[in-house]
ROVEXMAR-298818 format. One record per residue (C-alpha): residue number from 1; residue in three letters; x, z, y. Coordinates in nm, 2 decimals. Layout:
// ROVEXMAR-298818
R:NUM:ALA:X:Z:Y;
...
//
This chain:
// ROVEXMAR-298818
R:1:UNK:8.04:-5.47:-1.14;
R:2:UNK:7.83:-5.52:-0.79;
R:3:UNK:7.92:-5.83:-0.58;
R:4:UNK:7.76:-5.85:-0.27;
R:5:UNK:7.62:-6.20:-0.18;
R:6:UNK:7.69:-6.29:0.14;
R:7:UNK:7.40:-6.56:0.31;
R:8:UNK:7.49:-6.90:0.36;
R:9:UNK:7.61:-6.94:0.71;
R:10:UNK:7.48:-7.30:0.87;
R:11:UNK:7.81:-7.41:1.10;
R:12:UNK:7.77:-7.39:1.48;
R:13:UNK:7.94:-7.68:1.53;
R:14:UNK:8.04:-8.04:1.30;
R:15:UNK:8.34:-8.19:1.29;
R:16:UNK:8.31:-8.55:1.37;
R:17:UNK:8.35:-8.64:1.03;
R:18:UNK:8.06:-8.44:0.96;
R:19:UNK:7.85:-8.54:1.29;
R:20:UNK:7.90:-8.95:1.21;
R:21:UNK:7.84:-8.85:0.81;
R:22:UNK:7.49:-8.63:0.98;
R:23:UNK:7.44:-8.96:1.14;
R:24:UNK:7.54:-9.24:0.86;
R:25:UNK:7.73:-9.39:1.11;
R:26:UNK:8.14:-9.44:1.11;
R:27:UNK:8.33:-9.19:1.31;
R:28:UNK:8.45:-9.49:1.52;
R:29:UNK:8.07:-9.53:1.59;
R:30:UNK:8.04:-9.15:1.70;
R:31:UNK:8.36:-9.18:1.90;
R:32:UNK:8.20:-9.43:2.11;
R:33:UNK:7.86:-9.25:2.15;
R:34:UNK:8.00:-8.94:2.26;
R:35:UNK:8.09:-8.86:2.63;
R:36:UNK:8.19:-8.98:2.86;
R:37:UNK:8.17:-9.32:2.69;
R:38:UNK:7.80:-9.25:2.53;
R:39:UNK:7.48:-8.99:2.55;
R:40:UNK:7.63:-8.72:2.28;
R:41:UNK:7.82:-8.41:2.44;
R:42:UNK:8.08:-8.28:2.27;
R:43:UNK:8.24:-7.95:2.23;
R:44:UNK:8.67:-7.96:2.26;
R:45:UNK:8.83:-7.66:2.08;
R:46:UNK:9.24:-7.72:2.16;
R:47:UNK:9.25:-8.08:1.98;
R:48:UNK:8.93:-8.03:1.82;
R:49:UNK:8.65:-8.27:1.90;
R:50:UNK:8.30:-8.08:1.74;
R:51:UNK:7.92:-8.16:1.79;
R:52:UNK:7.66:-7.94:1.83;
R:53:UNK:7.38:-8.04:1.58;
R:54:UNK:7.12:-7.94:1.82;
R:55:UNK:7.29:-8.22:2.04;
R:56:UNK:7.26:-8.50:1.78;
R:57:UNK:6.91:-8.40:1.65;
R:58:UNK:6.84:-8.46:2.08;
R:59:UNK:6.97:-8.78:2.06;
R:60:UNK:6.79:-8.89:1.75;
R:61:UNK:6.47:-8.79:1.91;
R:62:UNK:6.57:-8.98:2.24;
R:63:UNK:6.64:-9.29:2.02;
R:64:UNK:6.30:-9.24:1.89;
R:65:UNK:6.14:-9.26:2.24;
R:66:UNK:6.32:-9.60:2.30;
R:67:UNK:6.20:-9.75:1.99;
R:68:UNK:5.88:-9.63:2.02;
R:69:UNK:5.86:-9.72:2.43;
R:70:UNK:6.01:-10.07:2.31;
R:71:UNK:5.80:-10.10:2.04;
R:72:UNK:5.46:-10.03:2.26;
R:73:UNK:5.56:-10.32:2.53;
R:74:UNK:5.60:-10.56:2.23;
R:75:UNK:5.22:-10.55:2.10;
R:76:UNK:5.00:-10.79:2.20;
R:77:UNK:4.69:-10.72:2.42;
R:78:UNK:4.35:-10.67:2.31;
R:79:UNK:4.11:-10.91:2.49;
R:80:UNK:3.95:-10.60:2.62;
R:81:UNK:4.25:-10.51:2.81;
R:82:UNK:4.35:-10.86:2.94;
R:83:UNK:4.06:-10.86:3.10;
R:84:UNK:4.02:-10.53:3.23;
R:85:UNK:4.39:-10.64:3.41;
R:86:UNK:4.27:-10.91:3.58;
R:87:UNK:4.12:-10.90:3.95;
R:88:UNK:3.76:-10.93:3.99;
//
């Protein structure tokens, strides 16, 4: 007997079960983040309401830049550069 395997197809698009589960967050969480209320785009199939894991792999790399941008403002100066800041 020959069965054919057939690949493992990754899904184009998540449910938003799936998306907030990708996420750990609730879908209530999701729901807000995604537009027009937040930064996530969403993809509406009839009732549908899908993410495009490309589009929630952007916004975890955005909410790494804010950390990190947040995170950079928050250190404290070397003496090196305090003084190179101040007028001579």
């Amino acid at each position: 007997m020959d069965v054919e395997t057939t690949p493992a197809v990754a899904p184009l698009l998540l449910s938003a079960f799936r998306a907030a589960k990708a996420l750990d967050i609730s879908e209530r969480k999701l729901w807000e983040l995604t537009d027009p209320r937040g930064p996530i785009p969403c993809v509406r199939i009839g009732r549908r309401v899908l993410y495009d894991p490309r589009d929630l792999q952007a916004y975890i790399d955005q909410q790494k830049g804010q950390q990190t941008l947040s995170a950079d403002r928050s250190l404290p100066l070397d003496s090196t550069q305090r003084t190179a800041d101040r007028p001579g």
